[in-house]
N, C-alpha and C positions, 0 to 999 in steps of 0.2 A: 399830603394830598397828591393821586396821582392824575394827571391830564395826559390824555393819549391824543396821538395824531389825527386828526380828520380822517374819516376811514368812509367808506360805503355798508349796505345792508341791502341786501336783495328782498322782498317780504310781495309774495304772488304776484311774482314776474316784475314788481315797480323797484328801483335804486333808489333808496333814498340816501343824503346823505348825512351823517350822523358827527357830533365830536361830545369826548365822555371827560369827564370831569368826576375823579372821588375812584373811591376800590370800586371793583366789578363783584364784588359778593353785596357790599350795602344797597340798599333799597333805593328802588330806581324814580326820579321825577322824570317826568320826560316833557322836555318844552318844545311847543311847536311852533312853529319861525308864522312869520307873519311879514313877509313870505321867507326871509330864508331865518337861517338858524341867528344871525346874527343879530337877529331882534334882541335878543337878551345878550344882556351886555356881559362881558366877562366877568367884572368883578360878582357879579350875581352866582353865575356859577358857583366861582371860589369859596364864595359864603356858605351855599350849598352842599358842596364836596366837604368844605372844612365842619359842616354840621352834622356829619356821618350821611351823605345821602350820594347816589350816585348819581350827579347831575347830566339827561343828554340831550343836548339839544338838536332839530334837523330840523333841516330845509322840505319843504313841502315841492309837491312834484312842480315842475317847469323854473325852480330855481337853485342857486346853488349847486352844487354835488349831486342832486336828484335830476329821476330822466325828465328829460324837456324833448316835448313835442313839439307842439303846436301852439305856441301861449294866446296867438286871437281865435282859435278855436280849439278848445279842450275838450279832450273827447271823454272827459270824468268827470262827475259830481261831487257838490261839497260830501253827499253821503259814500262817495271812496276815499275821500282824505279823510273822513273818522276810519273809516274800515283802514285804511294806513296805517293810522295812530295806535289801533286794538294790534293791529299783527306786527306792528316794532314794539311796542310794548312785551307782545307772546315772545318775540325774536330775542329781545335782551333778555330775556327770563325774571326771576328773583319772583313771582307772582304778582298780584295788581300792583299797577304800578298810580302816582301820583302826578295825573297830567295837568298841565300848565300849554294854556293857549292866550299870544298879546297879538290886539288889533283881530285881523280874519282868521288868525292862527285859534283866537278864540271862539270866534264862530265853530270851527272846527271842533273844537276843544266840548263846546257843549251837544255838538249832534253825536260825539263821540261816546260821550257820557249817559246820552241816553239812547243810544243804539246797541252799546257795546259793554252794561255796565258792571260786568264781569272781569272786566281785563283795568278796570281805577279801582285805587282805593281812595282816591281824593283830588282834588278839580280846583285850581288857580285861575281865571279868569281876569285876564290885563287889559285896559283899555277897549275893549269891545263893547257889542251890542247885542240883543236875542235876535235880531229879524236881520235879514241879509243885506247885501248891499242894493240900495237902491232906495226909494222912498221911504221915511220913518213911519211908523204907526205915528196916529195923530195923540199919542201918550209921552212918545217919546220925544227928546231935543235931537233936531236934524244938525245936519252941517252946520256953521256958522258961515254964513252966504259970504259977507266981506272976505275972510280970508280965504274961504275957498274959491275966490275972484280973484284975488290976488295968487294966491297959488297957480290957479290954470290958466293964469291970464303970461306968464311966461313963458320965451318961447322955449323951445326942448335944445337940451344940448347936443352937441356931435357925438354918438354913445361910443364914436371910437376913439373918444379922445379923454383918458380916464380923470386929468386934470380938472376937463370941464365938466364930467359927470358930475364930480365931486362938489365941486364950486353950486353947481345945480342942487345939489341935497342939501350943502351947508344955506344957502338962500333960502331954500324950503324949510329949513329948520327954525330959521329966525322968522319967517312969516307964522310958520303955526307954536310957537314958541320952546321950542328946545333948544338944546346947547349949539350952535353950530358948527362948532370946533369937533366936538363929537361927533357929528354927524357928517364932515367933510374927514374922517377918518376912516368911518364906517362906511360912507359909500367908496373910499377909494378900495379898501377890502374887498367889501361889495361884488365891484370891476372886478377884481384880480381872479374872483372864482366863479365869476359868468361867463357860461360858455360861448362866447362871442360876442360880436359887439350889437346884431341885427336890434333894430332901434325893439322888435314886440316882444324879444329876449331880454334887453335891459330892462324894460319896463315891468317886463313881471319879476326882475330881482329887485329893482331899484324902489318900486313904487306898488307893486304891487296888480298891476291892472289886469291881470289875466278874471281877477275876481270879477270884475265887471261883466267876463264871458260866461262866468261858471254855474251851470244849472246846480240854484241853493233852494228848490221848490223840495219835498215840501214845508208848511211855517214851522218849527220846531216852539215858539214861543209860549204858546201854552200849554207844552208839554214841561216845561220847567219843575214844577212841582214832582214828576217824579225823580228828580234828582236826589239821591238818597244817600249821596258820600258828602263828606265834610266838604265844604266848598271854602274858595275865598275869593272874593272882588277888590282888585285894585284899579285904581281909577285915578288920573291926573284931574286934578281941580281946573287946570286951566288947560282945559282937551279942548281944542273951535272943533275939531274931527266929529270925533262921537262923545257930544259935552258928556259932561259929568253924570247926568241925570239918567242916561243910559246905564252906568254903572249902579247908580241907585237903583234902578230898579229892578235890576238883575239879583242885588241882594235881596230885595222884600221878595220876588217870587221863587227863588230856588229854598228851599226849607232849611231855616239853622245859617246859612248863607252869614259869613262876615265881610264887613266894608273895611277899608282899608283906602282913604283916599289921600294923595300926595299933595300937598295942597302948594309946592314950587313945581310941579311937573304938567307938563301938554299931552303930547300922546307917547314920550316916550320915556323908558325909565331911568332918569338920570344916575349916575354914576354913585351920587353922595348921596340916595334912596336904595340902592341895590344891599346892602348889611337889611334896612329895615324889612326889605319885604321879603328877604331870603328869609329874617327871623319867623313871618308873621304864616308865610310857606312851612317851615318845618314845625311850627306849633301845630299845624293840622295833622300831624302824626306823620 
């Protein structure tokens, strides 16, 4: 297996940035960070790369290695992070490529696929939801109120102090139920490759919150049905985020759609699930 350095990608005028996992000639997945690349855990890649596949994951624009503006006021729609996704896809070459979007990365992941559905030959869906952030359709399971009390009920840490960032995601971890130890790993990472410490920069690497700004109009939800590449839904059983039933029902409307639900994982993909769902990824061709 070969894994190259973190690198950048220019693709109409935006940096994004990129790290590759497997040869540059095998067929490319391409996972999109939710927010930054580091959503997907290493050893996922590995599994990946080691399954003949060119695993790349990137950071979405305002974190990580990609340009960052403005993260409390974004001057792009979620419908330019699919237009991202189609032209780093074009950029890596190899022809359609196999996108994978966890959390808002998936959100992306499906406006992309049906905006752009030229440039996928097949669509992974982690932890997400069809309708954007903010209110649930009345179909779907919202937040789970409790922990999302407990989650935002503490205070913010000093984001220039990388010790307590970290301390702050492993906390968060344990309230919406992931590993903590992972995750006080991950965000110290995190830190290391955020450009700065200004608290509306951390926040859209650490947590994501630029989403909250980002024009995701219009609803793409019942557009699902044209999705016409192999799809797959993974889903943590024990999500308080976006429960489970979100991902259920992402499977019954996209057509052919497989589920795949973790039944020890929350919202993020544990390290001793990462073999399973690299397997359940490359069975989609």
């Amino acid at each position: 297996m070969t894994r190259t350095h973190a690198t950048t990608v220019d693709v109409d005028g935006i940096t994004l940035g990129i790290e590759s996992f497997g040869a540059e000639d095998a067929p490319l997945v391409l996972l999109a960070g939710g927010t930054t690349m580091l959503s997907w855990p290493d050893e996922l890649c590995e599994h990946l790369a080691a399954g003949g596949r060119r695993a790349v994951r990137y950071d979405l624009r305002d974190s990580g290695a990609s340009t960052t503006a403005d993260p409390e006021a974004p001057a792009y729609t979620l419908r330019d992070l699919a237009a991202d996704a189609a032209a780093l896809a074009c950029a890596l070459g190899g022809g359609p490529a196999h996108l994978a979007g966890i959390g808002v990365g998936g959100m992306v992941a499906q406006v992309a696929a049906l905006e752009h559905p030229d440039a996928f030959s097949a669509l992974t869906l982690v932890g997400t939801r069809s309708v954007a952030p903010g209110p649930a359709d009345e179909d779907l399971p919202d937040h789970d109120r409790a922990t999302m009390g407990r989650l935002f009920a503490r205070p913010m840490p000093d984001w220039a102090d990388r010790e307590a960032v970290a301390e702050f995601a492993a906390g968060g971890a344990e309230i919406l139920g992931n590993d903590p130890d992972a995750a006080r790993a991950n965000a110290a990472r995190i830190w290391d490759r955020t450009p700065g410490t200004a608290p509306p920069v951390q926040l859209a690497n650490q947590i994501g919150m630029v989403f909250s700004r980002l024009d995701c109009t219009p609803r793409w939800r019942e557009r699902l049905p044209e999705i016409a590449v192999p799809t797959l839904v993974v889903h943590g059983l024990r999500d308080p985020f976006f429960p489970v039933g979100n991902g259920e029902a992402l499977a019954r409307e996209i057509p052919g759609a497989q589920l795949l639900v973790l039944k020890e994982a929350a919202t993020a993909i544990p390290a001793a699930a990462s073999a399973e769902v690299a397997e359940a990824m490359l069975g989609l061709g």
